[in-house]
VMD Tcl script that builds the backbone (N, CA, C; Angstrom):
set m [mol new atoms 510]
animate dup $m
set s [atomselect $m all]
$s set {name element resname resid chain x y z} {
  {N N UNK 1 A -39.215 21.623 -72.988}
  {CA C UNK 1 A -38.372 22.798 -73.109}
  {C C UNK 1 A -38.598 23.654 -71.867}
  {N N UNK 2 A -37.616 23.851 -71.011}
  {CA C UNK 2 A -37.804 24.938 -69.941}
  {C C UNK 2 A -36.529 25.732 -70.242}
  {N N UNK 3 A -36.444 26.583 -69.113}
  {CA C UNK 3 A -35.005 27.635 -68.618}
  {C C UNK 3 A -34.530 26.546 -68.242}
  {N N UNK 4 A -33.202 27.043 -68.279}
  {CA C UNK 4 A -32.089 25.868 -67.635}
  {C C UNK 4 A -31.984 26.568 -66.403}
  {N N UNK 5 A -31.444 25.361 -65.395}
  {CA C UNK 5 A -31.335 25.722 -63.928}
  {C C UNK 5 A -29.766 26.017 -63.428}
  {N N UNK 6 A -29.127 26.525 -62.406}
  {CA C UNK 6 A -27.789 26.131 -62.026}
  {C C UNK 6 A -27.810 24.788 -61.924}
  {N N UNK 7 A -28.487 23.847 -61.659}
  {CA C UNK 7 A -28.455 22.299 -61.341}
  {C C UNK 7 A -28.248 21.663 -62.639}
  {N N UNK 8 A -28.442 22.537 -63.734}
  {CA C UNK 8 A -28.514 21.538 -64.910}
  {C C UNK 8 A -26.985 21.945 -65.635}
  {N N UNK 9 A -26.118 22.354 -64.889}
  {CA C UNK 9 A -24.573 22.826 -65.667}
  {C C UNK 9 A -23.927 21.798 -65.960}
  {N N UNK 10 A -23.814 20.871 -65.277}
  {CA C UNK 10 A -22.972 19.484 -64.941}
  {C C UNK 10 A -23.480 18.936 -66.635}
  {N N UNK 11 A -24.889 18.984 -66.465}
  {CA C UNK 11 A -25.613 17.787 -67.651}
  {C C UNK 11 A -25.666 18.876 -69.323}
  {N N UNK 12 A -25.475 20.027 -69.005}
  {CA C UNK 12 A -25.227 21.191 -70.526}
  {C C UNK 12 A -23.729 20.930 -70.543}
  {N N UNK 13 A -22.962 20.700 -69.841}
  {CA C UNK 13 A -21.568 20.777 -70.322}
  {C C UNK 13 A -20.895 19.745 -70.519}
  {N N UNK 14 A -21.526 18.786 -70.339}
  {CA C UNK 14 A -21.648 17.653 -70.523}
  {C C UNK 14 A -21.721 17.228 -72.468}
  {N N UNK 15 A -23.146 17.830 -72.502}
  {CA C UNK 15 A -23.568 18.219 -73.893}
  {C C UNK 15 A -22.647 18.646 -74.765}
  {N N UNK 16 A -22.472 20.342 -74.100}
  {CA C UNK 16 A -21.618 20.757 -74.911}
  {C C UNK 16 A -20.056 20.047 -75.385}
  {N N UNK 17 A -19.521 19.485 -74.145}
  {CA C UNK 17 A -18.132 19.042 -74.402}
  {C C UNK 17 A -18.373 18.344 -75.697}
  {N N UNK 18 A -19.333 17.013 -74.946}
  {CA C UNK 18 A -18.945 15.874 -76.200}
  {C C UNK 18 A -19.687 16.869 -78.001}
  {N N UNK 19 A -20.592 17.665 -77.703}
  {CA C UNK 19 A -21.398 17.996 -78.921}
  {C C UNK 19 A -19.889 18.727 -79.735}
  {N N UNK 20 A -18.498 19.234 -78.815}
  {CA C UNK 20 A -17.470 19.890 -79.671}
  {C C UNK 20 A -16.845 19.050 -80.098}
  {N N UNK 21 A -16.779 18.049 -79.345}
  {CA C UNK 21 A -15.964 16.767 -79.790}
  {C C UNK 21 A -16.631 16.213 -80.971}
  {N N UNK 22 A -17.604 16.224 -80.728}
  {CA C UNK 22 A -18.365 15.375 -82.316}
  {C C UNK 22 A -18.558 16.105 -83.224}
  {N N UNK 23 A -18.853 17.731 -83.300}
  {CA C UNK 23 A -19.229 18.495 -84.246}
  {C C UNK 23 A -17.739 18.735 -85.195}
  {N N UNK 24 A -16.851 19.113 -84.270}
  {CA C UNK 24 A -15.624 19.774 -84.754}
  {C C UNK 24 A -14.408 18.703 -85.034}
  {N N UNK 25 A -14.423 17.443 -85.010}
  {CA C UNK 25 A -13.681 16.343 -85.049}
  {C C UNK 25 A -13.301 16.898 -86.774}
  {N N UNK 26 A -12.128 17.132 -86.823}
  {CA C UNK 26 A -11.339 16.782 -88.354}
  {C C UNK 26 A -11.202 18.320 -88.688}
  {N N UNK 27 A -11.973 19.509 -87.691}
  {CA C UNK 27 A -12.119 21.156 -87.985}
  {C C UNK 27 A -11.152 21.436 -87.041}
  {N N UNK 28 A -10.920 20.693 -86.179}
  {CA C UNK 28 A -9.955 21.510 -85.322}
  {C C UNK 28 A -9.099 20.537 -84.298}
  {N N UNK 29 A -7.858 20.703 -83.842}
  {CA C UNK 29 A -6.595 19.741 -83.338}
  {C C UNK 29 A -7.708 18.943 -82.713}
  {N N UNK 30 A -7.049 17.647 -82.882}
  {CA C UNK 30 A -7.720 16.585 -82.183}
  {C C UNK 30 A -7.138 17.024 -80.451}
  {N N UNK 31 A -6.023 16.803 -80.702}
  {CA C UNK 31 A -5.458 17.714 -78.424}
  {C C UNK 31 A -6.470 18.336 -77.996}
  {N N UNK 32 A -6.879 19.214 -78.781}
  {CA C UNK 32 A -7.590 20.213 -78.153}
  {C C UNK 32 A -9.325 19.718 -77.891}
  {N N UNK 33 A -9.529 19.146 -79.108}
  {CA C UNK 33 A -10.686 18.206 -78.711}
  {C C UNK 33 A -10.635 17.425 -77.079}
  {N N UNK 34 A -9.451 16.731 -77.505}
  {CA C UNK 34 A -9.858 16.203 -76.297}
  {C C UNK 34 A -9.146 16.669 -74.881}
  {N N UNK 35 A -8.906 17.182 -74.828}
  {CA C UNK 35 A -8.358 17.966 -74.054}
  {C C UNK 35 A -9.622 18.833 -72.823}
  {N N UNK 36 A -10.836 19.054 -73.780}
  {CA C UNK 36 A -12.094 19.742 -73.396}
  {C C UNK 36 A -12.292 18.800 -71.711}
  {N N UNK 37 A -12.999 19.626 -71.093}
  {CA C UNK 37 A -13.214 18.893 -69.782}
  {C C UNK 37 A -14.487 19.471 -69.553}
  {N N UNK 38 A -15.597 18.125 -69.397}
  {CA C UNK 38 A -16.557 18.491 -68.383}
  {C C UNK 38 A -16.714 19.111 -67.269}
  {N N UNK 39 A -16.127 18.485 -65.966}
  {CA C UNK 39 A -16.040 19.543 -64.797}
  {C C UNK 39 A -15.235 21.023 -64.921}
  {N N UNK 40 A -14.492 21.027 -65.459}
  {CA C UNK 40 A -13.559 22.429 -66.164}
  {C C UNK 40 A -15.254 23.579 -66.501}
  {N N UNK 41 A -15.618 22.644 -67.561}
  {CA C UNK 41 A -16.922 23.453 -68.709}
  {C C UNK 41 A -17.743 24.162 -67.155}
  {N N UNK 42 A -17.887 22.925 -66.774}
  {CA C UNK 42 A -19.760 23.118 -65.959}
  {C C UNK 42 A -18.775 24.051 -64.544}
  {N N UNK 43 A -17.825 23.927 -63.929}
  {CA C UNK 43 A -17.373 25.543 -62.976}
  {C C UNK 43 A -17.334 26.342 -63.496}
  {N N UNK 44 A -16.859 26.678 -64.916}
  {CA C UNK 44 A -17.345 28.195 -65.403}
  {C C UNK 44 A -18.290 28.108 -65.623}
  {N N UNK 45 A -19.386 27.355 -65.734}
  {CA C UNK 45 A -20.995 27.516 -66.454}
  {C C UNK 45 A -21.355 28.028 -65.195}
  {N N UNK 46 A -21.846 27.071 -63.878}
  {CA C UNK 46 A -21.612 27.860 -62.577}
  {C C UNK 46 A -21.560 28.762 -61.767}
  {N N UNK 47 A -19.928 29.090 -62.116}
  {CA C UNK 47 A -19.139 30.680 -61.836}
  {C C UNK 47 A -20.247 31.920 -62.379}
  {N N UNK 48 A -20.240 31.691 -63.410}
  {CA C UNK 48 A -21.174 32.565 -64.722}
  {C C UNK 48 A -22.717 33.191 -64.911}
  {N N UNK 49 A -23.118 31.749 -64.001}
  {CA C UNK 49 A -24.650 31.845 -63.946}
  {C C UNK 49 A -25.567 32.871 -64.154}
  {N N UNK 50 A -25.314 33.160 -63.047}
  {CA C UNK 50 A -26.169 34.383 -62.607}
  {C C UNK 50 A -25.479 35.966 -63.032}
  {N N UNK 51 A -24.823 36.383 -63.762}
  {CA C UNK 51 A -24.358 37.321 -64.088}
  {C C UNK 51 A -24.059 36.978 -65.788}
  {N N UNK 52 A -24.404 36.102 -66.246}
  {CA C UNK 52 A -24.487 35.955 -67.737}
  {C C UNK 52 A -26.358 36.460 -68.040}
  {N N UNK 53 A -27.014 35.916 -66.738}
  {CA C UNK 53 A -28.836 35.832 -67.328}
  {C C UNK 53 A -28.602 37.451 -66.683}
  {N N UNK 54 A -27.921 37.997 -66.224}
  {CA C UNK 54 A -27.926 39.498 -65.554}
  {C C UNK 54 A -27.704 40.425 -67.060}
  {N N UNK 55 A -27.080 39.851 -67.920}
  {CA C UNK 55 A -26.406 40.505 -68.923}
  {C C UNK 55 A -27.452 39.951 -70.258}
  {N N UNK 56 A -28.616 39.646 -70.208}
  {CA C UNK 56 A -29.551 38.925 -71.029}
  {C C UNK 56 A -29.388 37.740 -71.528}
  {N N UNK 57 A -28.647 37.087 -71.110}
  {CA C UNK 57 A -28.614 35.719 -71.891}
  {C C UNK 57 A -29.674 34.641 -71.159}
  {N N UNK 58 A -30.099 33.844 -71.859}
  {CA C UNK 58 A -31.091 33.133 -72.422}
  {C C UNK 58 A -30.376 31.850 -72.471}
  {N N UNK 59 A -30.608 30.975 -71.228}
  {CA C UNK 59 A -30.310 29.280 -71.316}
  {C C UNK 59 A -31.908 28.618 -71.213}
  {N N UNK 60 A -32.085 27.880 -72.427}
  {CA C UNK 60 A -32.837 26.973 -72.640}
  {C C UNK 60 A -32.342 25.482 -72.637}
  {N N UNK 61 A -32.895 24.367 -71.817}
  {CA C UNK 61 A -32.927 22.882 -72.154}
  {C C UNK 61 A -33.967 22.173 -72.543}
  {N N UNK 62 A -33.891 21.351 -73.708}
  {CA C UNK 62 A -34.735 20.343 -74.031}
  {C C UNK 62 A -34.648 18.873 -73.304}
  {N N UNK 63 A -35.869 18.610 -72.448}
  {CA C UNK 63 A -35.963 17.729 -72.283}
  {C C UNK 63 A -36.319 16.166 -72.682}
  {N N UNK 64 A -36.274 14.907 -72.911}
  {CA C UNK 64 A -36.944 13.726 -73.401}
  {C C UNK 64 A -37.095 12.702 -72.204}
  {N N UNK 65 A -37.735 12.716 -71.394}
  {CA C UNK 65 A -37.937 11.216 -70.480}
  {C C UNK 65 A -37.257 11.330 -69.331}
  {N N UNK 66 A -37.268 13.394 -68.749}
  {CA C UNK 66 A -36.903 13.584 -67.953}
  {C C UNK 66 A -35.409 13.762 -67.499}
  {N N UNK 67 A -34.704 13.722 -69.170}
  {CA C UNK 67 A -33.574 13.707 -69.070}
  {C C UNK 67 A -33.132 15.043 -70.002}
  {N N UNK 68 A -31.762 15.704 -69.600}
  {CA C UNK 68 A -31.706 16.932 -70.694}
  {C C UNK 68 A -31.281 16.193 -71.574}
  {N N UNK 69 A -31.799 16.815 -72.816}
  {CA C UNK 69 A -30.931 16.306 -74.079}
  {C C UNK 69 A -30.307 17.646 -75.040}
  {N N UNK 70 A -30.647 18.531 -74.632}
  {CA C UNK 70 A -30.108 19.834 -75.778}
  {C C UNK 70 A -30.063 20.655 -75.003}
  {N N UNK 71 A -29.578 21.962 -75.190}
  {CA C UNK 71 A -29.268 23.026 -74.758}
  {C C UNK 71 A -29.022 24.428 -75.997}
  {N N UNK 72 A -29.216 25.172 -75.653}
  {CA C UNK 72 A -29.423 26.805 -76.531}
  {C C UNK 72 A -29.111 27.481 -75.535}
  {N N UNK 73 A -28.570 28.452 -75.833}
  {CA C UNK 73 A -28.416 29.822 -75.438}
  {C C UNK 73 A -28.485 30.813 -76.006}
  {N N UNK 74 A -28.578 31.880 -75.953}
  {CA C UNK 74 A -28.901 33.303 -76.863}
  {C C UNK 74 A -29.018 34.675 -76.258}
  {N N UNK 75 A -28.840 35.899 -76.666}
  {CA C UNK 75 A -28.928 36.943 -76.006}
  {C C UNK 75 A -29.291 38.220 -77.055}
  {N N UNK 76 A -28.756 39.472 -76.417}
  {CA C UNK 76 A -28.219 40.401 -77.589}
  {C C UNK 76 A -26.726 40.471 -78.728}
  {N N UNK 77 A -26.773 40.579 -79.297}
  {CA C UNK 77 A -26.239 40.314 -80.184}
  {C C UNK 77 A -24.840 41.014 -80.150}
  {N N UNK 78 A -23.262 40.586 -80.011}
  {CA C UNK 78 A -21.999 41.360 -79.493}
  {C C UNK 78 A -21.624 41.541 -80.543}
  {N N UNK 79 A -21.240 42.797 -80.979}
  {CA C UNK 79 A -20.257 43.358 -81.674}
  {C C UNK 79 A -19.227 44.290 -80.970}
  {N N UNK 80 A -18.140 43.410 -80.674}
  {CA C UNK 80 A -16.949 43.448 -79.707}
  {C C UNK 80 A -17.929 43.401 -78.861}
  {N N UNK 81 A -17.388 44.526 -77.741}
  {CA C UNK 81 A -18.374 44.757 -75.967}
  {C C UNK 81 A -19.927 45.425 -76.162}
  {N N UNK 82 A -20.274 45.871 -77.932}
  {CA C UNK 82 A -21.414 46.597 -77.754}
  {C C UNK 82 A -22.542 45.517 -78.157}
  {N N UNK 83 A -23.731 45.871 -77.535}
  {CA C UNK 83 A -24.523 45.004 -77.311}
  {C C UNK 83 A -25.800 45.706 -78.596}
  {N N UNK 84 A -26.262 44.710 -79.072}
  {CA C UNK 84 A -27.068 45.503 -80.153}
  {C C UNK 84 A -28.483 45.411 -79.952}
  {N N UNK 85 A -29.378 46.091 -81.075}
  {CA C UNK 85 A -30.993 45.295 -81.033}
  {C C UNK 85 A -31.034 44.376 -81.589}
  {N N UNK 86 A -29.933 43.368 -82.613}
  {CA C UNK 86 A -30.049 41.808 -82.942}
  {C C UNK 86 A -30.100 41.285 -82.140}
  {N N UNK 87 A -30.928 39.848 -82.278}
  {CA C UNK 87 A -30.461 38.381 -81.083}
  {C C UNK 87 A -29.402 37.818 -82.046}
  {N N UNK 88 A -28.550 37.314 -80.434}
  {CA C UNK 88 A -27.405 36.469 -81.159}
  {C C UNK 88 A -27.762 34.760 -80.698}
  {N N UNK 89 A -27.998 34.007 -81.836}
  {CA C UNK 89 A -27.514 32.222 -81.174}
  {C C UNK 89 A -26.085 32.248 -80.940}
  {N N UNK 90 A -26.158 32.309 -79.487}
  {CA C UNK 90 A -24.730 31.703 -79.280}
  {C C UNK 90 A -24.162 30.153 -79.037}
  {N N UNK 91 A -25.117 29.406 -78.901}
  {CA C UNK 91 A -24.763 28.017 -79.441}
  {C C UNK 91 A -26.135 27.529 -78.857}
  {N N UNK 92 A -25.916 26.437 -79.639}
  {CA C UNK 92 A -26.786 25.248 -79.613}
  {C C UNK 92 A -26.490 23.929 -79.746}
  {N N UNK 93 A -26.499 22.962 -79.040}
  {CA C UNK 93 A -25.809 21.552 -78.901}
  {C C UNK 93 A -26.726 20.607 -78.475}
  {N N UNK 94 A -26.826 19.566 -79.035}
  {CA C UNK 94 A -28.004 18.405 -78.530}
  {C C UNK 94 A -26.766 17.183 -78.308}
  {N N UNK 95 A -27.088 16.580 -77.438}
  {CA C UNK 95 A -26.723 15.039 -77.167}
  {C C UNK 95 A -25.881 14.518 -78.234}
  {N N UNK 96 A -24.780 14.303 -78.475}
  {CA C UNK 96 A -24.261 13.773 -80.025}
  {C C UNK 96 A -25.417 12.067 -80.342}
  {N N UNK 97 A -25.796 11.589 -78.924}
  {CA C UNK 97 A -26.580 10.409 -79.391}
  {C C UNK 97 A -28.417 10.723 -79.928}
  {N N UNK 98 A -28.179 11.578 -79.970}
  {CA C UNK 98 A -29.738 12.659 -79.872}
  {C C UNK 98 A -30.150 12.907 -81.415}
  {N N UNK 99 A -28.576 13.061 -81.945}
  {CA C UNK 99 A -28.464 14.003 -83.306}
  {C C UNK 99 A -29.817 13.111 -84.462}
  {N N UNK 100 A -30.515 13.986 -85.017}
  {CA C UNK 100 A -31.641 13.694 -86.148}
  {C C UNK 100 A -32.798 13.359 -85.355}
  {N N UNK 101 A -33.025 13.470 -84.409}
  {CA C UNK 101 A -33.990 13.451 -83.628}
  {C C UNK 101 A -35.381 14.691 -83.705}
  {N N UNK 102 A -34.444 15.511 -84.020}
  {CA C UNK 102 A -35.666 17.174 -84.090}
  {C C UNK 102 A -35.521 17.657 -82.654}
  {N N UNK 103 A -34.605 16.998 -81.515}
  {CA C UNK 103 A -34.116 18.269 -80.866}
  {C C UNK 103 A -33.377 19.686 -80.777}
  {N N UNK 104 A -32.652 19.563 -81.715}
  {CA C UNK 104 A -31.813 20.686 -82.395}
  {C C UNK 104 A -32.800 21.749 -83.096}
  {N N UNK 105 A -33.932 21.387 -83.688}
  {CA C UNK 105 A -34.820 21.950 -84.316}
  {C C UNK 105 A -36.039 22.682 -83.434}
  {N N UNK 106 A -36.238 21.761 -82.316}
  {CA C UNK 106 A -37.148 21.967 -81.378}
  {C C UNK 106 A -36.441 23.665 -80.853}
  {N N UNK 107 A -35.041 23.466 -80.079}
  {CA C UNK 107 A -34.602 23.928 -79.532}
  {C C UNK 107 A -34.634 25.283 -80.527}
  {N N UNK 108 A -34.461 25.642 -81.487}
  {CA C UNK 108 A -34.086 26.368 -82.488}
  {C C UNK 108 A -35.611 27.140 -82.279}
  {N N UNK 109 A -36.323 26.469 -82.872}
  {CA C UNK 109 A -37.887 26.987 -82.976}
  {C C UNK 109 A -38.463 28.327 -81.830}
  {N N UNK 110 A -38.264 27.458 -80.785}
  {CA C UNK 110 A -38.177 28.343 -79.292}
  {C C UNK 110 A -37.680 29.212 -79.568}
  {N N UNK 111 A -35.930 29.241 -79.315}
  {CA C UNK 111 A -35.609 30.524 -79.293}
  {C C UNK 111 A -35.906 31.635 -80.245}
  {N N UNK 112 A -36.223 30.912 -81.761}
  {CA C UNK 112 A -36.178 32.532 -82.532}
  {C C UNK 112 A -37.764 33.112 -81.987}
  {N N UNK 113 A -38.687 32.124 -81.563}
  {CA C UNK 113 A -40.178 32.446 -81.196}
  {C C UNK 113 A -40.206 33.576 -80.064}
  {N N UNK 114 A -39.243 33.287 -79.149}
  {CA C UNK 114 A -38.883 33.848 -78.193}
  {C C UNK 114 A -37.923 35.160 -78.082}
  {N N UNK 115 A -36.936 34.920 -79.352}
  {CA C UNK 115 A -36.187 36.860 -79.616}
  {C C UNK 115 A -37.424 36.985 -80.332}
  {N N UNK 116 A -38.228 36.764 -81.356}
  {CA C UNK 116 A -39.484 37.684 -82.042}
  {C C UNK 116 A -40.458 38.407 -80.834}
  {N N UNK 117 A -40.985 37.603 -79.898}
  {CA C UNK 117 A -41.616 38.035 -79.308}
  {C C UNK 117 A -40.666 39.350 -78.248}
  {N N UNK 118 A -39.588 39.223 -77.557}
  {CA C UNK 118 A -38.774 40.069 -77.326}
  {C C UNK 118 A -38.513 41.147 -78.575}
  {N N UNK 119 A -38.951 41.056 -79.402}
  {CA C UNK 119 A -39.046 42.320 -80.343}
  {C C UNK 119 A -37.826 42.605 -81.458}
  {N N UNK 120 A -36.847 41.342 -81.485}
  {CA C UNK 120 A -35.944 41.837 -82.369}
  {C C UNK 120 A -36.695 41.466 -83.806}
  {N N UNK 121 A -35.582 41.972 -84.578}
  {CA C UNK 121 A -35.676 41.452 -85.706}
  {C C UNK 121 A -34.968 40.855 -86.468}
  {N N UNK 122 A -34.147 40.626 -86.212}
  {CA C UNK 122 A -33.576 39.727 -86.321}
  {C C UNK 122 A -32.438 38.610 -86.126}
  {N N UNK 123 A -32.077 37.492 -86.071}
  {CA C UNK 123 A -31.083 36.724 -85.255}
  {C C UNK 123 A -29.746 36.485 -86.032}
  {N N UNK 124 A -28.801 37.064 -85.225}
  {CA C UNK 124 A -27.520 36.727 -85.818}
  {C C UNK 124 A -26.667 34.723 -85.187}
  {N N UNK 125 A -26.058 34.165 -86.104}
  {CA C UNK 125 A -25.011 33.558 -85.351}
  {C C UNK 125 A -24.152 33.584 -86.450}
  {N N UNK 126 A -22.903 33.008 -85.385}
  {CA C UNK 126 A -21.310 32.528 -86.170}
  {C C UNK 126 A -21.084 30.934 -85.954}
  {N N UNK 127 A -20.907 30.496 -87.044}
  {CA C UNK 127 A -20.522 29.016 -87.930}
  {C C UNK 127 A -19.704 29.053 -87.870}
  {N N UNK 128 A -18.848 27.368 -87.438}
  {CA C UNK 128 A -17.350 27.379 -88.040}
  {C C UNK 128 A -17.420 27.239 -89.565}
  {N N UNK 129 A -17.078 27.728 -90.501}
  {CA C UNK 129 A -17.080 27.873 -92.194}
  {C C UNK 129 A -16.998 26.634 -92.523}
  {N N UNK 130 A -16.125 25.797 -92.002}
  {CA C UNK 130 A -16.272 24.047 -92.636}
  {C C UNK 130 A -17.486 23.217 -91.863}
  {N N UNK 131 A -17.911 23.693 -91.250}
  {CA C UNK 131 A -18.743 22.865 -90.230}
  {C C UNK 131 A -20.257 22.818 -91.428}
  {N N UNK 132 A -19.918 21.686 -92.457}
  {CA C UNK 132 A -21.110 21.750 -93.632}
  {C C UNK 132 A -22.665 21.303 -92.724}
  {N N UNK 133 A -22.079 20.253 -91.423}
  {CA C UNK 133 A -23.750 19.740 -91.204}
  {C C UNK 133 A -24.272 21.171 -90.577}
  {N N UNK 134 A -23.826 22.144 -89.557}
  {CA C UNK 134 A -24.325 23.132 -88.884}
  {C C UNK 134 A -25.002 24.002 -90.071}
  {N N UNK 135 A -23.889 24.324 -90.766}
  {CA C UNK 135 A -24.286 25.032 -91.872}
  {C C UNK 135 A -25.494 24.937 -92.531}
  {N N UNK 136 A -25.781 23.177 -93.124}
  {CA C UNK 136 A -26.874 23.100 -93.556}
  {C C UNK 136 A -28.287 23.132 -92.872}
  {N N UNK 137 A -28.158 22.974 -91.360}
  {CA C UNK 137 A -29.088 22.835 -90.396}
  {C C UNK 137 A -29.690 24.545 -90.284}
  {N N UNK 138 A -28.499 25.544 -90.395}
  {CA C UNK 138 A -29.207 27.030 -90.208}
  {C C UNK 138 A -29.995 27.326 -91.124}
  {N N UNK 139 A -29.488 26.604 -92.421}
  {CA C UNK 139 A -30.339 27.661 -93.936}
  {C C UNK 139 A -31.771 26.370 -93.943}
  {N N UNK 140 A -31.273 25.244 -93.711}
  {CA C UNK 140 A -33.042 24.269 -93.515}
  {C C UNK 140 A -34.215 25.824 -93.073}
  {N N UNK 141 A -33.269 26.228 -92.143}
  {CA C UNK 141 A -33.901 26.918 -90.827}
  {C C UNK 141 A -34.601 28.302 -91.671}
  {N N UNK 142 A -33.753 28.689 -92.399}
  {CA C UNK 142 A -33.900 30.153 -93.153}
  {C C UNK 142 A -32.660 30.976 -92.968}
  {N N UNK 143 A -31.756 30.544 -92.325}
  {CA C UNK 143 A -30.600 31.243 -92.010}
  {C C UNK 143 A -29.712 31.435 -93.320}
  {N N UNK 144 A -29.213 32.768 -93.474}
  {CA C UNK 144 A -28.457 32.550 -94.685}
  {C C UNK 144 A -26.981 33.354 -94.098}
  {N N UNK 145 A -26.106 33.208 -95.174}
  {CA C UNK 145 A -24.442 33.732 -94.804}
  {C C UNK 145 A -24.783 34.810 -95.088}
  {N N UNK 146 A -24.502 36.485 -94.513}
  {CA C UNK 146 A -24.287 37.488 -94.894}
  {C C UNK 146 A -23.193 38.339 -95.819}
  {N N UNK 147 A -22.084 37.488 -95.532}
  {CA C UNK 147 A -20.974 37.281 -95.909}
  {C C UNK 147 A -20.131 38.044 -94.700}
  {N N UNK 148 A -20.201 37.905 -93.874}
  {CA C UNK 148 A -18.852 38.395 -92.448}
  {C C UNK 148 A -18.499 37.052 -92.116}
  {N N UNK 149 A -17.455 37.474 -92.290}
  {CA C UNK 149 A -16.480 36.297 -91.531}
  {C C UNK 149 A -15.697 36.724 -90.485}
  {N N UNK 150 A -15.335 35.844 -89.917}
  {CA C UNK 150 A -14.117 36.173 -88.715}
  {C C UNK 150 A -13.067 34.631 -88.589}
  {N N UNK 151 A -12.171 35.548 -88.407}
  {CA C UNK 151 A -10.601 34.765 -88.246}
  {C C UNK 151 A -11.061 33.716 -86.683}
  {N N UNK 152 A -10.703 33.114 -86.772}
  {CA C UNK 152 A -11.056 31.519 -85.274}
  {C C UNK 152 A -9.227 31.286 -85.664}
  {N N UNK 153 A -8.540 30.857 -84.334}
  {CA C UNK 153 A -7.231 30.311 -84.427}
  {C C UNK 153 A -7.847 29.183 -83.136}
  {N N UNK 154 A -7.670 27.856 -83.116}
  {CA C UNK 154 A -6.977 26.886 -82.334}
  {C C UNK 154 A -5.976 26.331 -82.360}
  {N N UNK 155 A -4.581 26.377 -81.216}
  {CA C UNK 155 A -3.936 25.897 -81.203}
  {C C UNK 155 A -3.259 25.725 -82.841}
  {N N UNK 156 A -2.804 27.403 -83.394}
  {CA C UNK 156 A -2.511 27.612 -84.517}
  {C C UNK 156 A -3.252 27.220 -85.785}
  {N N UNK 157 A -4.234 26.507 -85.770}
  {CA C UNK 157 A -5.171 25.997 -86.663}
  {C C UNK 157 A -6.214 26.922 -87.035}
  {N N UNK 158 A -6.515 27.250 -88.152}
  {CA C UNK 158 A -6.872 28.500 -88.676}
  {C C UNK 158 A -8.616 27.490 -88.898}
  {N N UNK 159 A -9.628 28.273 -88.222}
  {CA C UNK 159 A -10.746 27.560 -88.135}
  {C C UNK 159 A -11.713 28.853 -88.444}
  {N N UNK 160 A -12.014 29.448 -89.354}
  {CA C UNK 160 A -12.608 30.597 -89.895}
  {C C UNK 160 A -14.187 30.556 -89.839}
  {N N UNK 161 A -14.792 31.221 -88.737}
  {CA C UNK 161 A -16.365 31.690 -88.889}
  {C C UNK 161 A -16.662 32.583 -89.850}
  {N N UNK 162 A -18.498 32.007 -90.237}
  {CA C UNK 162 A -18.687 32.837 -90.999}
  {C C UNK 162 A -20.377 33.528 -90.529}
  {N N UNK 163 A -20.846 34.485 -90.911}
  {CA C UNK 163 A -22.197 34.608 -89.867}
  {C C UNK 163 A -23.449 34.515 -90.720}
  {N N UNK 164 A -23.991 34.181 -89.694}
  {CA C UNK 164 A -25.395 33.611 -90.923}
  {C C UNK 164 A -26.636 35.057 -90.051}
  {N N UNK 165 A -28.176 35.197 -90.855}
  {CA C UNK 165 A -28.614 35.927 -90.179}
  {C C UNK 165 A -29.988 35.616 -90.667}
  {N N UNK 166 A -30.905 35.809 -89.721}
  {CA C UNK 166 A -32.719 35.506 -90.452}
  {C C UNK 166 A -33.489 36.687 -89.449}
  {N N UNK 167 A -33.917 37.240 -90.775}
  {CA C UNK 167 A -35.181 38.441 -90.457}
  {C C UNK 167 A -36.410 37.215 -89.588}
  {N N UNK 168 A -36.796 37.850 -88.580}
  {CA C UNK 168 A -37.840 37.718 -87.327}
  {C C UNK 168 A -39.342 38.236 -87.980}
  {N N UNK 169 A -40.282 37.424 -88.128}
  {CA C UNK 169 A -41.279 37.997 -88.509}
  {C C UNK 169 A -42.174 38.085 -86.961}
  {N N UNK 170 A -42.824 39.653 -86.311}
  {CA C UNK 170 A -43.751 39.875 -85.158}
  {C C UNK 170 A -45.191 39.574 -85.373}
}
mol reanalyze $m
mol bondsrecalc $m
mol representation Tube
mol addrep $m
């Protein structure tokens, strides 16, 4: 587990593409699935770099055999443009060939270790509402639904988040 580098955008968006393609297959237009583009992902990852970690965000990669296999990110927590004292997971994606491995878990572990010690208390994220494996992977975790939801549209397809949240013990 280290910080992720600018060198490692190519191989996180990589991740991420296929991890949307595999997570969200049957949640949202297949077009749009595939439609996703690696080099597209990793120039805005890029572009972004250094003025996303300016704004607190938090890129972590898990490594296995010298190769990335997962990726996390996280920060303060947005409600609209205001930035709060929650941490937010803003995603987390392992290798779709990775999946049940305990990288997803690894990766997970870190970061909440890491907003506790940064002093929050606690971590927010947003779920797609049908997405049952994510779902079940947060509450394994301790994560539970608060009950907020938010409206998601793809390509007219009504794909509804819902937010989960776990008190930080210091």
């Amino acid at each position: 587990m280290r910080e992720m580098r600018l060198a490692d955008c190519d191989r996180v968006s990589e991740i991420r593409v296929r991890g949307w393609q595999s997570a969200y297959q049957g949640l949202m237009p297949q077009s749009f699935l595939d439609a996703l583009s690696v080099p597209k992902d990793a120039e805005w990852r890029r572009a972004h770099f250094s003025a996303r970690a300016e704004q607190g965000v938090v890129n972590l990669v898990a490594e296995q055999g010298g190769e990335i296999v997962g990726w996390v990110a996280y920060g303060p927590y947005r409600d609209g443009e205001v930035r709060t004292e929650e941490a937010e997971l803003y995603a987390i994606y392992v290798d779709p060939d990775r999946y049940g491995g305990g990288v997803g878990h690894a990766l997970l572990r870190e970061s909440l270790r890491r907003c506790a010690a940064a002093g929050h208390g606690s971590v927010l994220l947003w779920v797609l509402k049908g997405n049952a494996r994510a779902r079940r992977f947060y509450e394994r975790a301790g994560f539970r639904a608060d009950g907020m939801e938010e409206p998601f549209d793809v390509e007219g397809v009504a794909v509804p988040e819902v937010r989960y949240a776990k008190k930080l013990s210091h």
